[in-house]
C-alpha positions in Angstrom: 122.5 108.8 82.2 118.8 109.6 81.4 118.4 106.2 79.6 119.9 104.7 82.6 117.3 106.6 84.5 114.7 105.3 82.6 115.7 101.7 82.7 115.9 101.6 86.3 113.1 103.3 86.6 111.3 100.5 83.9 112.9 97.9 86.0 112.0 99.6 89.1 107.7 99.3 87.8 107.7 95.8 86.8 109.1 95.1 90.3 106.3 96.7 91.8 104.1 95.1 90.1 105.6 91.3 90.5 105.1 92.5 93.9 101.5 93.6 93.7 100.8 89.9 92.2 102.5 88.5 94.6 100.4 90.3 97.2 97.3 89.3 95.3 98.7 85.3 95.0 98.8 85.9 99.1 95.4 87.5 100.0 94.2 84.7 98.2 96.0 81.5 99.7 95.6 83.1 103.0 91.6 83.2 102.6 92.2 79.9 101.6 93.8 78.6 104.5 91.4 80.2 107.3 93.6 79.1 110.1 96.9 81.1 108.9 94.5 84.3 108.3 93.2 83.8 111.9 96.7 83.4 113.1 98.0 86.7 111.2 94.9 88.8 112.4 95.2 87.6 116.0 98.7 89.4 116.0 97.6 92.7 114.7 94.4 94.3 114.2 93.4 94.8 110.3 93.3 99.0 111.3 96.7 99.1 113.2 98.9 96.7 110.6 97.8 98.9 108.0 98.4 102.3 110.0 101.5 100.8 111.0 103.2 101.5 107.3 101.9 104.9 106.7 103.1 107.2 105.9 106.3 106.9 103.6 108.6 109.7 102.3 107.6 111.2 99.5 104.0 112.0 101.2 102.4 113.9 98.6 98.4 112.5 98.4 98.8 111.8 94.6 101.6 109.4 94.6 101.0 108.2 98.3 101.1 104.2 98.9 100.7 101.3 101.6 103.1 99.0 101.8 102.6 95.0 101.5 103.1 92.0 103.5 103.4 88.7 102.0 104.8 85.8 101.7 108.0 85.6 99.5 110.2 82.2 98.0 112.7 83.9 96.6 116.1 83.1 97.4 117.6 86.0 99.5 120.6 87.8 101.2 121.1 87.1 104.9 123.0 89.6 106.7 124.5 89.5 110.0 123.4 91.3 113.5 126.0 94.2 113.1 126.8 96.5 116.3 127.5 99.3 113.9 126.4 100.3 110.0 128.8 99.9 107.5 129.0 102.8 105.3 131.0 104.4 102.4 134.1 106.3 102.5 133.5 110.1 102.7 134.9 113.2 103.7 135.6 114.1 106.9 133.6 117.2 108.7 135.6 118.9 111.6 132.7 119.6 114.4 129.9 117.5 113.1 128.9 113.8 112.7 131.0 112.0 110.2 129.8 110.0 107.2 127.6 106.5 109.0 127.1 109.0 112.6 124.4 110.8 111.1 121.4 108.4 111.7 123.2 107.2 114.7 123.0 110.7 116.0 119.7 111.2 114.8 117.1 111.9 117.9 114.8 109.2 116.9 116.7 106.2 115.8 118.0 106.7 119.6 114.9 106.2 120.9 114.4 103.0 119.2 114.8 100.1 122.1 117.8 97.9 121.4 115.7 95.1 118.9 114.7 98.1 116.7 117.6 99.6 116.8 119.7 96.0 115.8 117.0 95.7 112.7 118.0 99.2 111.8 121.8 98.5 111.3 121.0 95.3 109.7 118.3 96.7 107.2 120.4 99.4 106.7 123.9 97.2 105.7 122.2 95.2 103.3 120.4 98.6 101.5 123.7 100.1 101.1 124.8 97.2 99.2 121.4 97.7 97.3 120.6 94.1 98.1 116.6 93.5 97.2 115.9 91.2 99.8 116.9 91.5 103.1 116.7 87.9 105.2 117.3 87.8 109.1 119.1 85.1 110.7 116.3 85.6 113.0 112.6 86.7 112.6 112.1 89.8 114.2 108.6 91.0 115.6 106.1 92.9 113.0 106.4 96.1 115.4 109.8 96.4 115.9 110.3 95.9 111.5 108.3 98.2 110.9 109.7 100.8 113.5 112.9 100.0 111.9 111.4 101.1 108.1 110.0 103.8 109.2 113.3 105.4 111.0 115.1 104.1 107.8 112.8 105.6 105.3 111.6 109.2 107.3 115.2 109.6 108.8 118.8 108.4 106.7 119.8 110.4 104.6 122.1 108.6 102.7 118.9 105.8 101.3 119.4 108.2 98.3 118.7 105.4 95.9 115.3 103.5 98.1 112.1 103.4 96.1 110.3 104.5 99.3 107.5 106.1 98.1 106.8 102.3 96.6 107.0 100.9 99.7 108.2 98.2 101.0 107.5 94.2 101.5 107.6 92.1 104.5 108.2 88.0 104.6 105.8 87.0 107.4 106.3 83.7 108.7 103.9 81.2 110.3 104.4 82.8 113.8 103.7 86.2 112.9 107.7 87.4 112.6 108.8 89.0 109.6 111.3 86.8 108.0 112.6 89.3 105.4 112.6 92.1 103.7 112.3 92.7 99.9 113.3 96.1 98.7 114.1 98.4 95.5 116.5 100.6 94.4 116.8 103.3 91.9 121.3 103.1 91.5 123.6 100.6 91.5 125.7 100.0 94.0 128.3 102.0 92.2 126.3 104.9 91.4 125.2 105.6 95.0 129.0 105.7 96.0 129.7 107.8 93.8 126.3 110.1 94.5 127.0 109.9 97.9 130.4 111.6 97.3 128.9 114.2 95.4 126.5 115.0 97.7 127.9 115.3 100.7 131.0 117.4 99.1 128.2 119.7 98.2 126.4 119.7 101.7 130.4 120.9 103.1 130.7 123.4 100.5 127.7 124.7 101.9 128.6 124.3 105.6 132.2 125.9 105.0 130.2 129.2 104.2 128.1 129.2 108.1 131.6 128.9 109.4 131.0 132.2 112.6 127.4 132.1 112.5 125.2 131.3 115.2 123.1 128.1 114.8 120.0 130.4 114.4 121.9 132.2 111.1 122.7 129.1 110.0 119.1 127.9 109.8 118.4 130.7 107.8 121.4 130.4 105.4 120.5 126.7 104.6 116.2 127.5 104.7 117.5 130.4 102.2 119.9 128.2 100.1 117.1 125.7 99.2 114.4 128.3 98.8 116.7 130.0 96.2 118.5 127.3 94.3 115.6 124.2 94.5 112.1 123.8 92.4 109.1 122.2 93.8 109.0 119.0 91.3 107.2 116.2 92.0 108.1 114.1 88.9 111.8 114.7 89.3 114.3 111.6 89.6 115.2 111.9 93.0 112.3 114.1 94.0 112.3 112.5 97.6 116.1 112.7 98.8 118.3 115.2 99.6 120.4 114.2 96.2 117.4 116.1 94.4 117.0 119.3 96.2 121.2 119.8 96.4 122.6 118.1 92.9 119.7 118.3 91.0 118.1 121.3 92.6 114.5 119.5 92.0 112.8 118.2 94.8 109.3 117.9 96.8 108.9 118.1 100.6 110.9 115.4 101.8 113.7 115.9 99.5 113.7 119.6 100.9 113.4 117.9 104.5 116.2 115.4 104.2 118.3 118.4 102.4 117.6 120.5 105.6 118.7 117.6 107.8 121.8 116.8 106.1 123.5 120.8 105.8 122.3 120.8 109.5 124.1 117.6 110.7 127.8 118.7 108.7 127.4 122.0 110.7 126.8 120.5 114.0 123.3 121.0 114.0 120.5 118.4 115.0 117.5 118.1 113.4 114.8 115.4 112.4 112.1 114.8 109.6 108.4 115.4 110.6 105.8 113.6 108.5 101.7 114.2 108.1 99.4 116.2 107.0 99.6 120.1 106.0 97.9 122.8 104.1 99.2 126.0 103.0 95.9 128.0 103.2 92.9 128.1 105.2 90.7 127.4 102.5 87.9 124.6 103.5 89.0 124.7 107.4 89.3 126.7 110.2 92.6 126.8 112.6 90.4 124.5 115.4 89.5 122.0 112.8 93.2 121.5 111.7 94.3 121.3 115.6 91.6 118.6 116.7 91.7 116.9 114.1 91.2 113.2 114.1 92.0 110.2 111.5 89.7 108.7 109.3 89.6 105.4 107.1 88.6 104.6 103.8 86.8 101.3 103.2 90.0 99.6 103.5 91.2 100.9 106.4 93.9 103.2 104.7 94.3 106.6 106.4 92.0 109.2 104.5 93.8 112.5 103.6 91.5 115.2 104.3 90.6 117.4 100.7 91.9 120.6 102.1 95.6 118.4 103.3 98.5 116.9 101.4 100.9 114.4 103.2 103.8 115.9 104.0 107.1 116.2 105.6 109.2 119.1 107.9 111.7 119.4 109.7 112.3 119.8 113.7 115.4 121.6 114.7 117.0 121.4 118.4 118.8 125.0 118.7 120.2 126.3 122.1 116.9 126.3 124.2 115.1 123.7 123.1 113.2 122.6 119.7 111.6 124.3 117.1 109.3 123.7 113.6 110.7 124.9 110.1 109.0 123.8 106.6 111.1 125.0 103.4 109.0 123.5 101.3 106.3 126.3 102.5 108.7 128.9 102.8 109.3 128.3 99.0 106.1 130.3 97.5 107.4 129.0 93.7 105.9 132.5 92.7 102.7 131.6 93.5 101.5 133.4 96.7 103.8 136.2 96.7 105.0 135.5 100.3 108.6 135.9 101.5 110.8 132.8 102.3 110.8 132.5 106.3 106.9 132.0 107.2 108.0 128.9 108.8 111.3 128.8 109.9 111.5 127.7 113.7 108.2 128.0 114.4 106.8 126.6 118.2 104.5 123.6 118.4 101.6 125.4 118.8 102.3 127.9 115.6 102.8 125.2 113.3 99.9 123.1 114.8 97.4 124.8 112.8 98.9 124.0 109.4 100.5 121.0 110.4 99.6 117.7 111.9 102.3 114.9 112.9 98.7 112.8 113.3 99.4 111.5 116.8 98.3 107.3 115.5 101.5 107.1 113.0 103.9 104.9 114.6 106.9 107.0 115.0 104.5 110.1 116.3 105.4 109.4 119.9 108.8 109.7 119.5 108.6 113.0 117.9 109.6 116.5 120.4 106.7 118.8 121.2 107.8 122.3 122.8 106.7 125.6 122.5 110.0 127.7 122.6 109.8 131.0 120.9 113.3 132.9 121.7 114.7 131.7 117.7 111.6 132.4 115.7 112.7 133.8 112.4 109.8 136.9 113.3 111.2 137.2 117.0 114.8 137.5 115.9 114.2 139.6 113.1 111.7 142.2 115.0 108.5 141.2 112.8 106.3 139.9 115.4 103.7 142.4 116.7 101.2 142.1 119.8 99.5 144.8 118.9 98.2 147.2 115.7 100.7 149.5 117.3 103.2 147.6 117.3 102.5 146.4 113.3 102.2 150.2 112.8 106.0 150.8 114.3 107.6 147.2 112.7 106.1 148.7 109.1 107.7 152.1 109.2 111.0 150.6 110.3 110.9 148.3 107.6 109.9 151.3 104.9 113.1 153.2 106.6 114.9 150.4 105.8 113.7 150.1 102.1 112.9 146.5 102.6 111.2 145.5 99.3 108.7 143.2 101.3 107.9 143.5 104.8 106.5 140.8 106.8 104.8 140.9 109.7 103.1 138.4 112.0 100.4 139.9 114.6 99.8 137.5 117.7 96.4 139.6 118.6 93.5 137.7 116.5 91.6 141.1 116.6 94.1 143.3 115.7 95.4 140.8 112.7 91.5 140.8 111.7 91.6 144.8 111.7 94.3 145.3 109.7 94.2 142.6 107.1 90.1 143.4 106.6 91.0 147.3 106.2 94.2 148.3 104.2 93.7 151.9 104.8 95.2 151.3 108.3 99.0 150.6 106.4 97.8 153.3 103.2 97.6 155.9 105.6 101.1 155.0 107.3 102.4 154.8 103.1 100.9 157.8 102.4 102.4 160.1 105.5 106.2 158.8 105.6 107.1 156.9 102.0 106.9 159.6 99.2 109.3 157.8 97.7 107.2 154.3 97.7 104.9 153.3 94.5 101.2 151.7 95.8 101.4 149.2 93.2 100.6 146.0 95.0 100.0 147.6 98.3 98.9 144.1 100.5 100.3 141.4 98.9 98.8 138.5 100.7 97.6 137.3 104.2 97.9 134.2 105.8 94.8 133.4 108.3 96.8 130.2 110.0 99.9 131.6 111.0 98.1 135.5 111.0 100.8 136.5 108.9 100.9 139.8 106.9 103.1 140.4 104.0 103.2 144.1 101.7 105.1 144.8 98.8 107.4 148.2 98.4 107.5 148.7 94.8 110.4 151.7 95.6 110.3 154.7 93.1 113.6 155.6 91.9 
């Protein structure tokens, strides 16, 4: 298997780049001929045809790419208008959406008018066959392809074998229309049956065990399951799908993302992917610069990522009252920060908006929920949310009762969060008069400014 790996992954490069040179064969003929170049730009601004195919999974800022449009002469598969995808055989989950339902279900792809929805199922048909190009019996519109990508690439997953951090590559014909789609894949046809199979018997191990909780324990259980069993690895295999972060246990943010979405869906849950910008710390920014803030381009016209940012991807989960914000990629510190694994589980809109942006000019950003519902918040559900330095004061000492070995708590009053995270004697005095049994080892272990989150250690003395 890992020279098979690196085959594919050799063949996978020198398709790239015959498609690079075939982009560069393009640029050039179209200069050439002014009056198709006036044609193409008259159909789409330089700006918005470029913003149109960012950003792809995968989003971290080192590997991130724009996708191409050329023209291709390739001889290529056409495949029919389907009313429904085609998908493999797999097992069957009591309660949730079967194997083929789950991007059918998924709360974007239905609100996709009917063309983009049509272009899904067809795109999608001839990907599970791992057919490299894609040819419609009828051009479709630029917009509604790449609406049809994007849902693809941010939303199924099943695409365990797309290369879609590479992209993909649009036939445009002499009226603008994309004629066809060429693709790449990192399995064989076989393979991703049989990877399939594995993956989703894993995803309904997993979803046998949330059998009597409530949807809100069942976030946790599947936030805590991927925290605990996956590593943050960019150059893993399947790094970017759900196949890495459950079979492999080696993932990055939207192979954590589609994992989330996956357990979710087999235990009746809906959720979607999220993609942008993030940062972890508040190094370089305030909160109101992260909130406002507003795209810029590079000199050709690609979407800058700000220095302090990294593209990313999250999930949104729909739970009894509404929707809420959960990032397990964050919530898995690696060792690195010291903080515990639920900052950001089902967070509201407006908690997440200052470490996250959705950047309101991606394509599929409209279609994305925005609602500030607070009654599932891991710190609401779990008492560590405080409105006051009182109320820190009482969540700490119930928490050192308790012999938590961390405790966690979020303060919504700025000044009281400044008070207690600029002076530690506030908690050391609370340590010192009702915890002889408590070590001050590590005493406050770290603070995050964004979500005014507070986290101490309780090094207990035996």
């Amino acid at each position: 298997m890992p020279n098979a790996r690196k085959t594919r992954k050799a063949q996978a490069a020198k398709r790239k780049k015959r498609r690079q040179r075939r982009i560069y064969r393009t640029i050039l003929t179209l200069l050439i001929i002014g009056s198709a170049a006036a044609l193409c730009l008259s159909i789409t601004p330089i700006r918005e045809t470029i913003a149109a195919f960012w950003p792809f999974a995968g989003l971290d800022s080192a590997d991130s790419e724009l996708s191409e449009n050329n023209a291709l002469t390739d001889s290529a598969y056409t495949a029919p208008i389907p009313s429904e995808v085609q998908t493999p055989t797999l097992p069957e989950k009591p309660g949730a959406p079967e194997a083929g339902e789950l991007l059918e279900n998924n709360y974007i792809f239905q609100q996709l008018n009917e063309e983009q929805k049509a272009a899904v199922r067809t795109i999608k048909n001839g990907m599970m066959a791992c057919e490299e190009e894609i040819r419609f019996s009828t051009p479709i519109s630029l917009e509604n392809a790449s609406a049809a990508m994007q849902v693809l690439n941010d939303q199924d997953v099943e695409l365990i074998h797309f290369e879609g951090s590479s992209g993909w590559t649009f036939e445009i014909d002499s009226q603008g229309s994309v004629a066809a789609i060429q693709l790449g894949y990192t399995m064989t046809p076989e393979e991703l049956q049989a990877n399939l199979q594995a993956l989703y018997a894993k995803a309904d191990e997993l979803a046998a065990q949330t059998s009597g909780l409530t949807p809100y324990q069942k976030t946790v259980f599947f936030n805590d399951v991927l925290v605990d069993q996956t590593e943050y690895d960019l150059d893993a295999a399947n790094a970017h799908n759900a196949y890495g972060a459950l079979i492999e246990n080696r993932a990055v943010c939207d192979g954590y993302t589609q994992a989330m979405n996956l357990l979710l869906a087999r235990s009746g849950i809906s959720s979607i992917s999220m993609h942008g910008f993030a940062s972890a710390s508040s190094a370089g920014h305030s909160s109101n610069d992260l909130a406002d803030l507003q795209p810029e381009y590079d000199e050709e016209g690609a979407v800058k990522v700000p220095e302090y940012m990294v593209g990313h991807a999250w999930n949104a989960i729909r739970l009894d009252d509404g929707w809420y914000y959960a990032d397990v990629t964050f919530d898995d510190p690696n060792g690195e920060d010291g903080f515990g694994k639920h900052r950001y589980l089902n967070l509201s809109f407006d908690d997440l908006r200052h470490s996250h942006v959705f950047a309101p000019w991606q394509p599929l950003a409209p279609l994305y929920p925005v609602e500030n519902n607070t009654t599932y918040s891991w710190y609401v559900q779990e008492n560590r949310q405080a409105d006051s330095e009182e109320q820190a004061k009482e969540i700490f000492l119930q928490q050192l009762e308790q012999k938590e070995p961390s405790v966690v708590i979020r303060i919504t009053d700025p000044q009281a969060f400044q008070r207690i995270s600029d002076d530690r004697q506030i908690i050391a005095s609370l340590w010192a008069d009702n915890a002889s049994n408590v070590g001050w080892d590590h005493g406050l272990v770290s603070v995050d400014e964004l979500l005014q989150v507070i986290e101490f250690s309780l090094p207990y003395l035996e």
